[in-house]
C-alpha positions in Angstrom: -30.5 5.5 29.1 -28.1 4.2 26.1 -26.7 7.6 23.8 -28.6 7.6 20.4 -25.8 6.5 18.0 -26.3 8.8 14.9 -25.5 7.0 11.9 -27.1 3.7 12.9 -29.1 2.5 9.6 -27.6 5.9 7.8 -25.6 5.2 4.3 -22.0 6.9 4.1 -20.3 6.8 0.6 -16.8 6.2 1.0 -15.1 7.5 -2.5 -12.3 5.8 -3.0 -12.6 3.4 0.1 -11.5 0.3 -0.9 -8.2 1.3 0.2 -5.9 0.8 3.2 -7.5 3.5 5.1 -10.7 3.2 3.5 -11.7 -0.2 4.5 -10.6 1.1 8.3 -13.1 3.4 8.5 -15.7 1.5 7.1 -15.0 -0.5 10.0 -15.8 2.0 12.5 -19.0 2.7 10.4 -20.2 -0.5 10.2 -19.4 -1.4 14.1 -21.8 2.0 14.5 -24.4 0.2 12.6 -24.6 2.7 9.3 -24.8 1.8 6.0 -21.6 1.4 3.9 -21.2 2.1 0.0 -17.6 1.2 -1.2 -17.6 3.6 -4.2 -14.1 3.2 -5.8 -12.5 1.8 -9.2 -11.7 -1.3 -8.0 -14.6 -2.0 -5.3 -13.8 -5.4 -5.0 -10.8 -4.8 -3.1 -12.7 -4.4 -0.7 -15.0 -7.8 -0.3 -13.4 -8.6 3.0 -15.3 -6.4 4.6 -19.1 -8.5 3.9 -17.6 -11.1 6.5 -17.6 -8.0 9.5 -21.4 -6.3 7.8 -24.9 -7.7 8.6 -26.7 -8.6 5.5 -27.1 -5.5 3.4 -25.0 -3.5 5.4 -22.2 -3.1 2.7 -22.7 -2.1 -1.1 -20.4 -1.9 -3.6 -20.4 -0.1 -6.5 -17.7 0.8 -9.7 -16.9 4.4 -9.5 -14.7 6.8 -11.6 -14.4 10.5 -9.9 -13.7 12.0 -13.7 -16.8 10.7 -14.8 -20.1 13.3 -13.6 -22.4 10.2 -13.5 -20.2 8.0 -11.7 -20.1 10.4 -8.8 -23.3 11.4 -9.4 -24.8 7.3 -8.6 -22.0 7.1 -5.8 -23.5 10.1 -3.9 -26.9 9.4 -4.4 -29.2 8.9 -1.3 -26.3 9.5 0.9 -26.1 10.9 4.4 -22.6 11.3 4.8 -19.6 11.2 1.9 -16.3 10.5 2.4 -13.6 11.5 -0.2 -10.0 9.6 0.2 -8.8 9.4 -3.0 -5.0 10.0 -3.0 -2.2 9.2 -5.6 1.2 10.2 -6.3 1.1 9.7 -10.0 -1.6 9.9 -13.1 -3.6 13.8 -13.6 -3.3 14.3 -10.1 -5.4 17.8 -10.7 -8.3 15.8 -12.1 -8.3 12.8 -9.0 -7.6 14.9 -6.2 -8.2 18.6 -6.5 -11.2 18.7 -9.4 -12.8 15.0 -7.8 -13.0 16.2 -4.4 -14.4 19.4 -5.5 -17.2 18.0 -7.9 -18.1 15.1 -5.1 -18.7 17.6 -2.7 -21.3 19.6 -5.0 -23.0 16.5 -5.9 -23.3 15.4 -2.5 -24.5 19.0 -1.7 -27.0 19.1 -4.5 -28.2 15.2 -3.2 -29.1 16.7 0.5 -26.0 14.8 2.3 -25.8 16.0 5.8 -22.6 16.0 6.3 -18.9 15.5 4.2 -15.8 14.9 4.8 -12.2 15.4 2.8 -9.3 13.5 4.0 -6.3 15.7 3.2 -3.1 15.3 4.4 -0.6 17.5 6.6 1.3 19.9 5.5 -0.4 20.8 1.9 -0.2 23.9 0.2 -1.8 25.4 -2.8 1.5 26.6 -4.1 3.5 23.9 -3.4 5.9 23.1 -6.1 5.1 19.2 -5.5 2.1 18.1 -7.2 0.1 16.1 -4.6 0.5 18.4 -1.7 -1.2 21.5 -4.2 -3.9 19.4 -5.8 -4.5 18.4 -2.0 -5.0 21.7 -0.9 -6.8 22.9 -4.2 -9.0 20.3 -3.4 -9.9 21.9 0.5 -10.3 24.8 -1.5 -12.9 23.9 -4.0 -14.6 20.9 -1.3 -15.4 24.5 1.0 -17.0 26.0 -1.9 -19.5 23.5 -3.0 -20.0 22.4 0.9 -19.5 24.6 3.0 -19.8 22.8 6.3 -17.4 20.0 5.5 -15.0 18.8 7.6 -11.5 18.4 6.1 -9.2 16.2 8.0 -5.4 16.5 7.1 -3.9 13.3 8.6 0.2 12.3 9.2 1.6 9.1 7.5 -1.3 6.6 8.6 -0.2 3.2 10.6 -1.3 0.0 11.1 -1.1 -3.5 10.6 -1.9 -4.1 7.4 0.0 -0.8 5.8 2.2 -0.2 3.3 4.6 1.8 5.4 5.8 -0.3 8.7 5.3 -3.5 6.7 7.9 -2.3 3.3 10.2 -0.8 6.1 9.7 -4.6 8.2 10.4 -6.7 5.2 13.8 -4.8 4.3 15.2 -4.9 7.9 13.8 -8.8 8.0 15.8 -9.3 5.2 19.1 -7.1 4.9 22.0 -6.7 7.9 22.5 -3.4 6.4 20.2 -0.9 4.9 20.2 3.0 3.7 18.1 5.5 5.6 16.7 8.2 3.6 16.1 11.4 5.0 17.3 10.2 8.4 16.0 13.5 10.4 13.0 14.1 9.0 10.2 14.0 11.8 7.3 12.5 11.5 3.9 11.9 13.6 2.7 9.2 12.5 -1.0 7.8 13.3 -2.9 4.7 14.2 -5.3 3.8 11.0 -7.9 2.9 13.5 -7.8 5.9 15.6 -8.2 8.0 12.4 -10.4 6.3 11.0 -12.3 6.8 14.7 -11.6 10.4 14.1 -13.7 10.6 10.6 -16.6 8.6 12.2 -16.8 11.1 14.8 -17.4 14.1 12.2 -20.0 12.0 10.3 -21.6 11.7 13.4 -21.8 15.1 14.6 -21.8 17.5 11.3 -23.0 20.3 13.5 -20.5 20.4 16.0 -17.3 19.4 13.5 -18.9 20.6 9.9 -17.0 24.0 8.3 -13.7 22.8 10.3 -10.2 21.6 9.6 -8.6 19.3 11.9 -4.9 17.7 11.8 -4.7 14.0 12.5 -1.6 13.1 14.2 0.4 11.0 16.7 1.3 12.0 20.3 4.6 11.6 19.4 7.1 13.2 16.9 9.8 10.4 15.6 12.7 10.6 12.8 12.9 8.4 10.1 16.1 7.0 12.0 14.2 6.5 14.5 11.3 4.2 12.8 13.8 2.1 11.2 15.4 1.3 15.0 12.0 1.0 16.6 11.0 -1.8 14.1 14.6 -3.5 14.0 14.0 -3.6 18.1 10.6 -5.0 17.4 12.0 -7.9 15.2 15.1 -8.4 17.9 17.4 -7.7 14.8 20.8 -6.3 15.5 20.8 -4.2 11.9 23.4 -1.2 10.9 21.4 1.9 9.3 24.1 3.9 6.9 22.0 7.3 7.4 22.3 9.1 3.8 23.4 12.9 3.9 20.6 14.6 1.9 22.4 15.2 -1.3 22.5 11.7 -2.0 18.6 11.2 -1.6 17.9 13.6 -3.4 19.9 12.2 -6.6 18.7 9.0 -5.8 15.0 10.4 -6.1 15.9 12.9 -9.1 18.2 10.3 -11.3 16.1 6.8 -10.4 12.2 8.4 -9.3 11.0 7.9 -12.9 11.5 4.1 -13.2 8.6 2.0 -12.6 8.9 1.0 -8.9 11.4 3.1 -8.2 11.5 3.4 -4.2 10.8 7.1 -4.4 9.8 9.7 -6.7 11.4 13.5 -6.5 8.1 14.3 -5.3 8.3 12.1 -2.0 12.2 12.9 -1.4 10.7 16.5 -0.9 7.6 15.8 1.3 9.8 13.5 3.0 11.9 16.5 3.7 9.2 18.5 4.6 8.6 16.0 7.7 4.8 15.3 8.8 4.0 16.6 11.6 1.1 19.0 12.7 1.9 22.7 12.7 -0.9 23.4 15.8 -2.4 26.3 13.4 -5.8 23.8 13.5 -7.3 21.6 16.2 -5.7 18.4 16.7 -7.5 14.3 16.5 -8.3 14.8 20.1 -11.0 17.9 19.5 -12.6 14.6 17.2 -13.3 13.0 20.6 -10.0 10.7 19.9 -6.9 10.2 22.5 -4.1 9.1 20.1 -1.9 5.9 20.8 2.2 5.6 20.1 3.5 3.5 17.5 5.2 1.9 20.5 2.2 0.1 21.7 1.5 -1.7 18.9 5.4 -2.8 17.2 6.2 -5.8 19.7 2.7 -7.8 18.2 2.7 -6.7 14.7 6.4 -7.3 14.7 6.2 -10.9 15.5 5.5 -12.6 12.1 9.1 -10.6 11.3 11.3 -12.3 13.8 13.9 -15.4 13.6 11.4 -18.2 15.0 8.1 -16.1 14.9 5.1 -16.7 17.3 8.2 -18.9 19.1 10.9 -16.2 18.9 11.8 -14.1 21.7 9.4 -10.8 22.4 11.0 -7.7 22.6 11.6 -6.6 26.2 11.7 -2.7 25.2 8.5 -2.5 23.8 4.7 -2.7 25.1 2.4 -4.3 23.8 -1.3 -3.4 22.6 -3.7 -5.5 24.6 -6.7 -3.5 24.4 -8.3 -0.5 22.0 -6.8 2.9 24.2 -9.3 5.1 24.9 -11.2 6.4 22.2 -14.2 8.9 22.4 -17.1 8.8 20.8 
């Protein structure tokens, strides 16, 4: 007899899903059958997804997490709310420590079943840097208005479509030489899909994952260095990395981190530092029913539009390649 699939017809909000790793796990939702409502301030960054939805399977809707009403009409009828929203600039106490707090009461108050707050490793409520505190403020007041949340603290998330492998693959495509910051810092990085996997599975099962913390990582710890040689590899590039001492990161970020674009901020120089890697103190992605894959497995494909000739260049020996979807649980 097939297993009852839990969410199938259910509605999960997403708040603040019309992101990178917002539109992932509306993936996984919608491939489980539920109901997805794209609540976020600029839903329609999100349209791609009505080409993978059945008819009515997607709604999208405007919202603003400072606004009471907003969050109000995104939560409404709701069994399961997701909050993601995450920035490194702008009143960071209001988005992601006050926001999370106040969806999770309204969601409460509406008779959702289950919640969940994506986090990120590593924070700290009396952390000098501004995201990682209103982060973990944000656990803080999520637990108090909903109890049996599940908060989900994931490392720097992966994929193919990112903002992290893809800025790193566009500067090694194009430079013979380029500056490494923070060289040594570690970093256990995750597959978007594979987290995203991860958050369906607590929506699902709110009575086995509900009141719980979990770190989402990678099975395997990599430097910075390390990265940038794994994706040079990828592109079959010969590049030279100048690995930068510390010091002069750190300036870099202090005297040039307030200009508009500027590469990084004093704030990310020191949770670069900091590394991302999961400290053990909470169950790992794989107590989410989720066996992890390696950045390794999926750099050769992804890398491919980076190369000399392309689809026609040469595929890098050292690397495997992704042919099929690991094994997840459900």
């Amino acid at each position: 007899m097939a297993t009852r699939n839990p969410l199938n017809g259910k509605l999960v909000t997403l708040i603040g899903g019309s992101g990178f790793f917002g539109t992932h796990i509306a993936q996984a939702l919608l491939e489980r059958g539920a109901r997805v409502r794209i609540a976020s301030r600029s839903p329609q960054s999100a349209f791609k997804l009505k080409a993978m939805a059945n008819l009515g399977q997607t709604q999208f809707t405007r919202c603003d997490v400072t606004n009471e009403a907003s969050l109000r009409h995104a939560v409404a009828d709701a069994h399961g709310v997701v909050y993601l929203v995450g920035a490194f600039s702008g009143n960071l106490d209001a988005l992601m420590r006050d926001g999370a707090g106040d969806a999770a009461r309204f969601a409460h108050e509406a008779g959702a079943s289950s919640f969940v707050q994506v986090s990120a490793l590593g924070v700290d409520a009396d952390s000098d840097v501004d995201y990682s505190r209103t982060k973990a403020q944000g656990e803080e007041l999520v637990r108090e208005a909903f109890p049996k949340a599940t908060i989900v603290r994931p490392s720097i998330i992966f994929g193919e479509d990112d903002n992290f492998l893809n800025m790193f693959a566009n500067l090694i495509q194009g430079f013979p030489a380029l500056p490494v910051f923070g060289p040594d810092a570690q970093m256990q990085v995750v597959n978007v899909d594979d987290a995203a996997e991860a958050v369906a599975n607590a929506l699902a099962d709110p009575g086995k994952h509900g009141g719980k913390t979990y770190e989402l990582a990678g099975p395997e710890v990599l430097t910075m260095a390390e990265i940038n040689r794994m994706i040079a590899d990828a592109q079959n590039r010969d590049r030279t990395f100048i690995e930068l001492p510390d010091f002069v990161s750190r300036n870099f970020a202090k005297f040039t981190g307030w200009l508009p674009f500027a590469p990084m901020t004093m704030d990310q120089w020191k949770l670069l530092k900091r590394g991302s890697v999961a400290s053990g103190d909470f169950p790992g992605i794989e107590k989410l029913g989720v066996t992890p894959r390696p950045l390794s497995l999926f750099l050769d494909r992804w890398m491919t539009t980076f190369r000399k000739h392309g689809r026609f260049g040469k595929a890098s020996a050292s690397r495997p390649t992704a042919t099929g979807g690991g094994t997840i649980g459900t």
